[in-house]
C-alpha positions in Angstrom: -11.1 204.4 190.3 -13.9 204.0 193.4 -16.3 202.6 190.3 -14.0 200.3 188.9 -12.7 198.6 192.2 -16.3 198.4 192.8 -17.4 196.3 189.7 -14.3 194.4 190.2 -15.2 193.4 193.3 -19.2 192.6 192.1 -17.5 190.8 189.0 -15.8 188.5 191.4 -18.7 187.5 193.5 -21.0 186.8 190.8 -18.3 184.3 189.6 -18.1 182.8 192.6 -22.4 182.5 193.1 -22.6 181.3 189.1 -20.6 178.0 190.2 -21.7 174.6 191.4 -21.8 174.7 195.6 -18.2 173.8 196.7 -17.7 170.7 198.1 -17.1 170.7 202.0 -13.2 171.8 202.5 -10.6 173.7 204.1 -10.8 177.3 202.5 -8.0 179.4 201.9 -7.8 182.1 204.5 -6.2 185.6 203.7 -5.6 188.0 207.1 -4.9 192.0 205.9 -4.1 193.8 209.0 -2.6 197.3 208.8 -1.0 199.9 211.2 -2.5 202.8 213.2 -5.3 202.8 211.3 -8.5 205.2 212.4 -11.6 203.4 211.9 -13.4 206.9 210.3 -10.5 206.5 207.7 -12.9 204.1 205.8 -16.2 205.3 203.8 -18.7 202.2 204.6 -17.5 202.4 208.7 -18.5 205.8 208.6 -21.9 205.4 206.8 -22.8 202.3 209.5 -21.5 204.3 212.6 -22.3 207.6 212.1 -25.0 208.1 208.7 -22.1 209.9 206.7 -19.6 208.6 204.4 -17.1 211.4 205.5 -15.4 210.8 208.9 -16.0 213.7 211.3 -12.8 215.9 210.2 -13.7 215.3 206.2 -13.1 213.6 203.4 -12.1 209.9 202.8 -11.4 206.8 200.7 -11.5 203.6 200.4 -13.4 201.7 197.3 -11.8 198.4 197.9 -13.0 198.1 201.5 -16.0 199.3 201.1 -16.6 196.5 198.7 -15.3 193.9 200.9 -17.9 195.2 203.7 -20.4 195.1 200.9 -19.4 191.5 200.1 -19.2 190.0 203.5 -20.2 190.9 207.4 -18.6 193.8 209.3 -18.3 193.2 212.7 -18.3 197.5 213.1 -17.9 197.7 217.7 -14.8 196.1 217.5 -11.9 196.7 219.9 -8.2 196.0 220.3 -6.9 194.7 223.7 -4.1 197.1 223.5 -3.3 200.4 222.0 0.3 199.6 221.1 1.8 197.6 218.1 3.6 194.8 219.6 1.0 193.7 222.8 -2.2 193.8 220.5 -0.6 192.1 217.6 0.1 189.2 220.1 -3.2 189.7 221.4 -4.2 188.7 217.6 -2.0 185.6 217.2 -2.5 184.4 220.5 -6.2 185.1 221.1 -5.6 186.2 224.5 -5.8 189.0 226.5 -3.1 190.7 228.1 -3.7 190.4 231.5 -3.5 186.3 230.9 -0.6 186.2 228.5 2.0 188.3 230.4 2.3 190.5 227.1 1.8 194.2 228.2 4.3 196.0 225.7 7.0 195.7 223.7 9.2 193.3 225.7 10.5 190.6 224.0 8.5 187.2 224.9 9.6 183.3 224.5 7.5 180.7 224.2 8.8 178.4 226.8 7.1 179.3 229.9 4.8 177.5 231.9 2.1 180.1 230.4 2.6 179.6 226.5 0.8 178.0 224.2 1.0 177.7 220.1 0.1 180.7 218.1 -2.6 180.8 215.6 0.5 180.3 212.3 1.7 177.2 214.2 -2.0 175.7 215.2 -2.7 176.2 211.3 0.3 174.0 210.1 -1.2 171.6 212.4 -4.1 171.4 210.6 -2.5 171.1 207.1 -1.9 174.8 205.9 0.5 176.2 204.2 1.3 179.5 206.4 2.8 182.7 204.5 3.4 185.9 205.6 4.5 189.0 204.2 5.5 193.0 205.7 4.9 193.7 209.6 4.6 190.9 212.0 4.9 193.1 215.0 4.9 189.7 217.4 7.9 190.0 219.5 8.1 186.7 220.0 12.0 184.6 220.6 12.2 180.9 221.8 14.8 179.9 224.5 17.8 177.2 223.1 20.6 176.5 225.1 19.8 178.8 227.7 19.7 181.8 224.8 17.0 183.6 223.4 17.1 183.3 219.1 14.6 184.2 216.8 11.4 182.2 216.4 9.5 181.9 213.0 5.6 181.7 213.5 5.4 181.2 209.5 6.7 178.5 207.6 7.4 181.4 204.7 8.1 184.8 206.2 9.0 187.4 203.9 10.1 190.1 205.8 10.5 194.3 205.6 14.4 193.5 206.3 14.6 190.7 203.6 13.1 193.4 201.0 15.0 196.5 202.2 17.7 196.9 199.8 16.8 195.0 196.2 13.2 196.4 196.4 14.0 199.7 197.1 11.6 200.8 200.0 11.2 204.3 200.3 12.4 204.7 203.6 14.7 202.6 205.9 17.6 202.5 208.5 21.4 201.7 207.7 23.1 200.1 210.4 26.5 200.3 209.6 26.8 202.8 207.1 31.1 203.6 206.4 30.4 204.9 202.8 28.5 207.1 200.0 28.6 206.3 196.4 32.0 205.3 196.5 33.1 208.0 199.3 34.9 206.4 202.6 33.3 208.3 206.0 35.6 210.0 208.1 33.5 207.6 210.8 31.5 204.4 210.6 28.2 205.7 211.6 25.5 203.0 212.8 21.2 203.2 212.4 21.3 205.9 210.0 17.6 206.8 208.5 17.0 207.2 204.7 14.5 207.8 201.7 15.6 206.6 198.5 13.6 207.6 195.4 13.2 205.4 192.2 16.3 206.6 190.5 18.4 205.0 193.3 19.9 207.7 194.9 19.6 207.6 198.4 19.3 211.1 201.0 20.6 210.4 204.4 19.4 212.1 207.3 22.3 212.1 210.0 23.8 215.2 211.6 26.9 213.4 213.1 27.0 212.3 209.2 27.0 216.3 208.0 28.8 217.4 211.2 32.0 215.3 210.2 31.3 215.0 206.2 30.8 218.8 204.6 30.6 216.9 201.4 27.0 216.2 202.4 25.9 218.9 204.4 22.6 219.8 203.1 21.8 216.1 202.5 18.7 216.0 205.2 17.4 219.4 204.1 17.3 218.2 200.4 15.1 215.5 201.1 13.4 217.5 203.8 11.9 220.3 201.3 11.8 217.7 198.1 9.4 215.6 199.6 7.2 218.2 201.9 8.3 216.4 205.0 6.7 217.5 208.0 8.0 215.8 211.6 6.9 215.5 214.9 7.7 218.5 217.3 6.3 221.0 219.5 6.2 224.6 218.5 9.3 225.4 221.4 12.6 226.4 221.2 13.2 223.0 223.1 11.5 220.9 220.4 11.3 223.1 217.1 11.0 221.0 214.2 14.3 220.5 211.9 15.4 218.6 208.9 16.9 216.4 211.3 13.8 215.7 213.7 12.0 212.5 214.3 8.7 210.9 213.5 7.3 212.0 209.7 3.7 213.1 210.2 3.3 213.8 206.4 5.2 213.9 203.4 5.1 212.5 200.3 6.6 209.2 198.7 10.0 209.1 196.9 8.4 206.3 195.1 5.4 205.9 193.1 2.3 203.9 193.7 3.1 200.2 193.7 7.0 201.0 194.1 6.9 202.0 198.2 7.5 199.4 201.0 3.8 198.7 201.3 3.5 198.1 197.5 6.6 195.8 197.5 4.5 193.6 200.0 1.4 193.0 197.6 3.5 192.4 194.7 5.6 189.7 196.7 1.7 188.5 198.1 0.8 188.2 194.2 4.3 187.0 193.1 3.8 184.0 196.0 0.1 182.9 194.3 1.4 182.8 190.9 4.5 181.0 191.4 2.5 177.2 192.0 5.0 174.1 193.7 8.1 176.3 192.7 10.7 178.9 194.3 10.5 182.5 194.4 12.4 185.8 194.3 12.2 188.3 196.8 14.6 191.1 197.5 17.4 189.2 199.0 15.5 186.1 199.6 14.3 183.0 197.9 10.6 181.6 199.0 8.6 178.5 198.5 5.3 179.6 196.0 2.1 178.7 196.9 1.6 174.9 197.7 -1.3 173.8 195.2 -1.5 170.1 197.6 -2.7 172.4 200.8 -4.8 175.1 202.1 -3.1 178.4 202.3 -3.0 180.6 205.3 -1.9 183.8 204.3 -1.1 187.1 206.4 -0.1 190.3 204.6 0.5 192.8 207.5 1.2 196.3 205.8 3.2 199.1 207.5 0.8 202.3 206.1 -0.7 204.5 208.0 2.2 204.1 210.3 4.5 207.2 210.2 6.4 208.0 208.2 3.6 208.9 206.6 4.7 208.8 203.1 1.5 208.5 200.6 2.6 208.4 196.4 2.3 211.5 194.6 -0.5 210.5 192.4 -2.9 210.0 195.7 -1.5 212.7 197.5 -2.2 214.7 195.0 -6.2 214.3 195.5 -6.2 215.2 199.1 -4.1 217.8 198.9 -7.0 220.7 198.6 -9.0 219.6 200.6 -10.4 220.9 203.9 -10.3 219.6 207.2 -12.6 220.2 210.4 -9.8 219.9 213.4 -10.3 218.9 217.0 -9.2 221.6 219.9 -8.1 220.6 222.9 -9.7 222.9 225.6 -8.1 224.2 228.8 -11.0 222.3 230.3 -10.4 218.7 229.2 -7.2 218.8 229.8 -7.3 219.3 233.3 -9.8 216.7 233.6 -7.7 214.5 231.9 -6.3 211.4 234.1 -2.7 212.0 234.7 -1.2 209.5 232.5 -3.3 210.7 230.0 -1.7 214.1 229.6 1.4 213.0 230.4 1.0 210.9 227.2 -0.4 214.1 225.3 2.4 216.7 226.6 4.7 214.1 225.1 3.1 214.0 221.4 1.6 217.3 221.7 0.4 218.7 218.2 -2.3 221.3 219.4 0.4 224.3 218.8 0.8 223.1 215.0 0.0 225.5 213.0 -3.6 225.6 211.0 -2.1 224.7 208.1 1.0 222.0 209.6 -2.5 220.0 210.7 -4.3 220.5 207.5 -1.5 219.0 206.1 -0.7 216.1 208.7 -4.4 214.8 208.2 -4.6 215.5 204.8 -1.3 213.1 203.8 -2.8 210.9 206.4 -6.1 210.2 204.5 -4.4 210.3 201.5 -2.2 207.5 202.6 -4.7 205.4 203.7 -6.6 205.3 200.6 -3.1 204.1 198.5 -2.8 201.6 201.5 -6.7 200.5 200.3 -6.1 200.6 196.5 -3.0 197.8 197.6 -5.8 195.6 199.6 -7.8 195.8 196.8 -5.2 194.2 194.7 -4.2 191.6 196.8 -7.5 190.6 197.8 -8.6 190.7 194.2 -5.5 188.3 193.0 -6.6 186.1 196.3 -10.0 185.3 195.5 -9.5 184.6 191.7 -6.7 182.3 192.4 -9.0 180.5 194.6 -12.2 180.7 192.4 -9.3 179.1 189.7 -8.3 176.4 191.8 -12.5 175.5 192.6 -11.3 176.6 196.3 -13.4 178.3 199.3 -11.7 181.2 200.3 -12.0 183.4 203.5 -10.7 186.7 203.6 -10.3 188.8 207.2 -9.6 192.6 207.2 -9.2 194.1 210.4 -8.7 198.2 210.3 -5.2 198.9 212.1 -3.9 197.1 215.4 -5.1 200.1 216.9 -6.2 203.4 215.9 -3.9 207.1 215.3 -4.9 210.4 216.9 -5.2 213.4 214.3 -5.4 216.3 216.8 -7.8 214.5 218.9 -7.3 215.8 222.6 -4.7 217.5 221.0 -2.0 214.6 220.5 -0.7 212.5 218.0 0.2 209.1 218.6 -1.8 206.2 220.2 -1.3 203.5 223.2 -4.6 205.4 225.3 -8.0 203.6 225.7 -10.0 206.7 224.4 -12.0 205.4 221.8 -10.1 206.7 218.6 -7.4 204.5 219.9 -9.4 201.3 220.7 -12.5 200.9 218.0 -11.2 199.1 214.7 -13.5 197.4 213.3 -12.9 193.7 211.3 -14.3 192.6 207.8 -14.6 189.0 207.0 -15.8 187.3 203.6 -16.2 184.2 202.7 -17.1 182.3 199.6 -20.0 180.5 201.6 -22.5 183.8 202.6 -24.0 181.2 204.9 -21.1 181.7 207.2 -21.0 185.1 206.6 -23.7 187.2 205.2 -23.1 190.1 202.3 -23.8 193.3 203.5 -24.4 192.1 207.2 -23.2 194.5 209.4 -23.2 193.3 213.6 -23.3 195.7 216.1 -22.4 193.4 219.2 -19.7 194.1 220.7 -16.6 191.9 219.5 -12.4 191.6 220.0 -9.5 191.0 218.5 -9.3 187.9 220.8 -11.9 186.6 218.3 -9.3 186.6 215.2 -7.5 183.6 216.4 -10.6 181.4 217.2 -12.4 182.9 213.9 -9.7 181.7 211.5 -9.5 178.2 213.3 -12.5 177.4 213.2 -12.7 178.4 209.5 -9.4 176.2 208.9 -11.4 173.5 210.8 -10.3 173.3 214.1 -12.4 172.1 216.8 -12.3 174.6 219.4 -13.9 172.5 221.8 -11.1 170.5 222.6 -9.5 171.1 225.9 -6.0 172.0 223.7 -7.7 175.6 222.7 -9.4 176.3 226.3 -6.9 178.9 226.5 -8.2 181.1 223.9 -10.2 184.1 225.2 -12.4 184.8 222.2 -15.1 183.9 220.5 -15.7 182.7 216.4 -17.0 185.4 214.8 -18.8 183.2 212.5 -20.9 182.1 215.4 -21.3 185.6 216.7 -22.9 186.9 213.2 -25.1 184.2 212.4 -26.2 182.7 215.7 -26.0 185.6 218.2 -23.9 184.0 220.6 -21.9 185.3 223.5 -23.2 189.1 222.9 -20.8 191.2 225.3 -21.6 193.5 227.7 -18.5 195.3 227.6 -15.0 195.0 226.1 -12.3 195.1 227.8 -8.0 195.3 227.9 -4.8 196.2 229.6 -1.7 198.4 227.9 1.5 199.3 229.5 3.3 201.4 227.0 3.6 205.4 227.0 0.9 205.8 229.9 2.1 203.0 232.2 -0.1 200.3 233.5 -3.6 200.7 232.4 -6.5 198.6 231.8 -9.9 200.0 230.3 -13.3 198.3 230.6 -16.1 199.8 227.8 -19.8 198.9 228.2 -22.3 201.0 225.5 -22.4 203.5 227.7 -19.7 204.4 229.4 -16.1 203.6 229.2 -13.3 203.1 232.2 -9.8 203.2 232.6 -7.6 203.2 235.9 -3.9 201.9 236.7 -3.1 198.2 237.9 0.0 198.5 239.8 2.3 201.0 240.8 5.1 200.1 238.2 6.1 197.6 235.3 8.2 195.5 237.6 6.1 192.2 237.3 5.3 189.5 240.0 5.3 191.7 242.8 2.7 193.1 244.7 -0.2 192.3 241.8 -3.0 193.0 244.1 -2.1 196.5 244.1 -4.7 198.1 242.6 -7.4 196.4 245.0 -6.7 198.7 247.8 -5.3 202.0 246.1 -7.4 204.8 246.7 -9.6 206.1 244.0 -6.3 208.8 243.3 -3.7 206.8 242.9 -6.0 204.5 240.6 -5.8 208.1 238.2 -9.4 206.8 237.4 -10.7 207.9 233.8 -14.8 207.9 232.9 -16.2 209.1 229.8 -20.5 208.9 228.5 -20.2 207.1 225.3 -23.5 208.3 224.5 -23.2 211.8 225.4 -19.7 212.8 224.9 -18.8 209.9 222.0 -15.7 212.4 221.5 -14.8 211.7 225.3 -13.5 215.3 226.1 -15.7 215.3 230.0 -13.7 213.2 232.0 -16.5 211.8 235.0 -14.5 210.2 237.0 -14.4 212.5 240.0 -18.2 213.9 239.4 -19.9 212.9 242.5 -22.8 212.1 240.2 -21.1 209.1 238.7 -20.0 207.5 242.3 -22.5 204.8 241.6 -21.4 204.1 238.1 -17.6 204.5 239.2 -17.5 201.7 241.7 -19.6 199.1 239.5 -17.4 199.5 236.5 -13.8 199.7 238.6 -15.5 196.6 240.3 -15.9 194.2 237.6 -12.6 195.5 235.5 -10.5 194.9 238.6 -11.9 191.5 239.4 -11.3 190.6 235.9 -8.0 191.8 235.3 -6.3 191.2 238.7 -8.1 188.1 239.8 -10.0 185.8 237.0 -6.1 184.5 235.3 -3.8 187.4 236.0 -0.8 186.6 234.9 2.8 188.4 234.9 6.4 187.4 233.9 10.1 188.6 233.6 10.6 189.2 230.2 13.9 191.2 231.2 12.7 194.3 232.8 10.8 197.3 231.3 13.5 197.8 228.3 12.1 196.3 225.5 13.9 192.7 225.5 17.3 194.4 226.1 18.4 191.0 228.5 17.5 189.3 226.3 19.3 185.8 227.5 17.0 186.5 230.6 13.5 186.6 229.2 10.5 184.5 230.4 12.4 182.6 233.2 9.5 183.4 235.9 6.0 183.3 235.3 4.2 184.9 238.3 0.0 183.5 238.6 -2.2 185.9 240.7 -4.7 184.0 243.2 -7.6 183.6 241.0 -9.6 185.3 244.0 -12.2 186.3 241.3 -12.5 183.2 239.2 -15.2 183.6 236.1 -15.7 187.6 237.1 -15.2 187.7 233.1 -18.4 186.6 232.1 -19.1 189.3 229.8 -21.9 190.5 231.9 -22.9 193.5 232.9 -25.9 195.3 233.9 -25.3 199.0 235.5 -28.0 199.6 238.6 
């Protein structure tokens, strides 16, 4: 399989060199983004980062990426601006940082304040695209009409995980009203009920109220529980013991086969979109205009895998499922070095008591269903760039490796939302038809954001980013970055409120720093917190990126790193609280629950600081 997506992918580029240089045009832009992705999930990100194809804990796969590295540049030290699904996605559409968009979490946002501008979608249709997105969009986003907050549609053709959830046959979902079984009347409506539902149609319920008031289906969870190896997330404690009825599947395999799961149904609705030219479309419940032969297309296929429930096909789980894995321990030591909303964050996805082989198994289906998720990106980007070699088109394609990255044991947790590096680094592929723009097989080492995906695909689309409409953007265009070394970075840097409270991080080569922003998530009020707290309440966090790359020494209360301390907390504070700080009432810290309340005051911290970000940095 690795062989043949690789000649596929050569086959397609010496097409594309054998024809006559494209005239000057708008190309058409594909942007793959996935979920929780680890960056050492990927062969070729390995081989640049570390000499080995293998990531540190084993074996890995991933032909179809490893071609697209091969074919364009890989911008390998890049870094989200969040560890959480909902604030670095609109980190990606917005190209903005937190700290100057007022999105921290998963609050619901509008797009009427004082402090909002168009997303990357919208700017597109502005300049003549057709915009089309397919799966996970992640970006919370809501506009405000007649003083209530509806939905807001950043693409002009959205096709949904909801619009495909019943006549696609996803392999996993939620009921929210569910009153009966195959014909059978409930003794009582039950509402959010999870499922899996295998290829035959029948469908496996996992409710206990469901069981506890049905007998007819008692046994229904545990059926699908030990059919499809489901492992979830729990502690080894009689308080948290896992069940057939627990949360979170860590591994598992797919009641569907390869091209039939959610993430399957999204590249065959990507490749049904492209073949249907100037017509409508089927899919699931919905009806969708085909691709617009007249414009450019800007397309975004944002796939749920390796998000849990980890769920790979049978025929790739299969391949994984012997082989060994090298885990991280947690030690007594790091632990209590740990800042405090790091372990707080690790007690509450704890997976250090699994058992040898509950781990084995959790990273194995892990790996395992990262590689289906790359044999799907291999398809849709193979469909992509044929349909535009067909149509005599220039095409861009942009991969970026998860939103944010997965821990597998590391520091003993599963989950994400910290600024340790296995959380932050994932690293962004772009090809292009023109290797001018972007170079085959060039790999940059600067350090680079996912700010930069907003100004990157403009730019490509033709935008002119010097106009005083785009000052707002916080990135740069990678296309600049790889082949005129612009605006190399000293440091990265980003703010994330979810699961560990307020937090930003600042990472320089070196070393990397985190330390709380304010006492709480209640926004607009005292923002200059965090200037006078003492080095304690800041719960400071330092790791050497050079000597502990793993990050397991926390250095922030070693006397011998005073010096490098106060320099780093120095410039991350005067960036983040006063170069554009900005906060806003998005309804409180619960997730958009008001929502009829959202964005009504945006609260601008006294620029005190003004051009601290500068992206210099020179440690004395």
């Amino acid at each position: 399989m690795k062989i043949k997506s690789v000649l596929v992918f050569a086959a397609i580029a010496m097409l594309g060199s054998s024809k006559i240089m494209l005239a000057q045009q708008q190309p058409n832009i594909l942007w793959v983004l996935t979920d929780d992705q680890r960056w050492d999930s990927i062969e070729t990100f390995n081989e640049m980062l570390t000499g080995k194809k293998e990531s540190k804990l084993g074996y890995v796969e991933s032909p179809n990426v490893d071609a697209l590295a091969a074919l364009g540049t890989t911008f390998i030290n890049t870094y989200c601006q969040a560890q959480g699904c909902a604030p670095s996605r609109a980190s990606m559409h917005s190209g903005r940082y937190p700290f100057r968009s007022g999105i921290y979490q998963f609050e619901y946002f509008n797009n009427n304040t004082n402090n909002s501008y168009p997303f990357l979608p919208e700017e597109m249709v502005k300049l003549g695209y057709q915009t089309f997105h397919v799966g996970k969009l992640g970006v919370r986003i809501k506009t405000i009409k007649n003083g209530k907050a509806v939905s807001y549609p950043l693409y002009q053709n959205d096709v949904s995980f909801k619009t495909l959830a019943d006549d696609m046959l996803p392999e996993w979902g939620k009921v929210s009203k569910l009153s009966e079984i195959d014909g059978v009347k409930l003794k009582k409506p039950l509402r959010n009920v999870t499922y899996l539902k295998d290829e035959n149609g029948k469908v496996y319920y996992k409710s206990k109220e469901l069981e506890e008031q049905n007998p007819q289906f008692v046994g229904m969870a545990k059926e699908a529980y030990d059919k499809y190896h489901i492992m979830y997330k729990h502690n080894n404690s009689k308080k948290d013991f896992e069940t057939p009825f627990s949360k979170g599947i860590l591994a598992g395999v797919s009641p569907q086969s390869a091209g039939k799961t959610r993430d399957g149904n999204y590249t065959t609705v990507f490749i049904d979109f492209l073949k249907n030219e100037n017509k409508k479309f089927k899919a699931g419940r919905g009806s969708y205009d085909g691709i617009d032969t007249s414009k450019p297309l800007f397309a975004h296929i944002g796939y749920d895998f390796p998000h849990t429930p980890v769920l790979p096909p049978k025929s790739f789980r299969d391949r994984f499922h012997k082989k060994d894995y090298k885990m991280p321990v947690l030690t007594d030591s790091e632990f209590k070095k740990m800042a405090k909303a790091f372990q707080k964050r690790v007690k509450k996805s704890f997976s250090d008591d699994f058992t040898d082989e509950e781990k084995q198994k959790m990273v194995r289906d892990y790996y395992a269903f990262c590689a289906y998720g790359d044999d799907l990106i291999g398809q849709a980007t193979k469909e992509f760039i044929e349909y535009s070699e067909q149509k005599n088109k220039e095409w861009l394609i942009v991969y970026v490796c998860g939103d944010h990255g997965w821990k597998l044991n590391d520091h003993g947790s599963i989950a994400k939302n910290t600024p340790w590096e296995i959380d932050s680094h994932n690293p962004i592929v772009v090809v292009s038809s023109d290797k001018k723009k972007f170079p085959a097989g060039k790999v940059v080492t600067d350090f680079t954001e996912f700010v930069d995906i907003a100004p990157t695909i403009l730019n490509a689309g033709g935008a002119n980013l010097k106009k005083e409409s785009f000052n707002h953007l916080d990135g740069f265009d990678l296309q600049k970055v790889a082949t005129e070394k612009i605006a190399a970075r000293d440091y990265v840097l980003g703010e994330s409120h979810h699961s560990i409270g307020p937090r930003a991080y600042i990472r320089t080569k070196e070393y990397a720093l985190s330390l709380k922003t304010r006492p709480s998530s209640k926004r607009g009020v005292n923002m200059n917190w965090a200037m006078t707290a003492s080095d304690k309440e800041l719960d400071m966090s330092l790791y050497d990126a050079i000597n502990d790359p793993d990050e397991i020494n926390n250095l922030a209360n070693n006397p011998k790193y005073k010096k490098v301390v106060a320099q780093l907390k120095e410039k991350l504070l005067a960036i983040v609280i006063g170069d554009g700080r900005a906060e806003i009432n998005w309804g409180g810290d619960n997730y958009g629950k008001n929502t009829k309340a959202i964005g009504t005051d945006v609260y601008y911290n006294k620029p005190f600081a003004k051009g601290a970000h500068d992206y210099k940095l020179k440690l004395k």
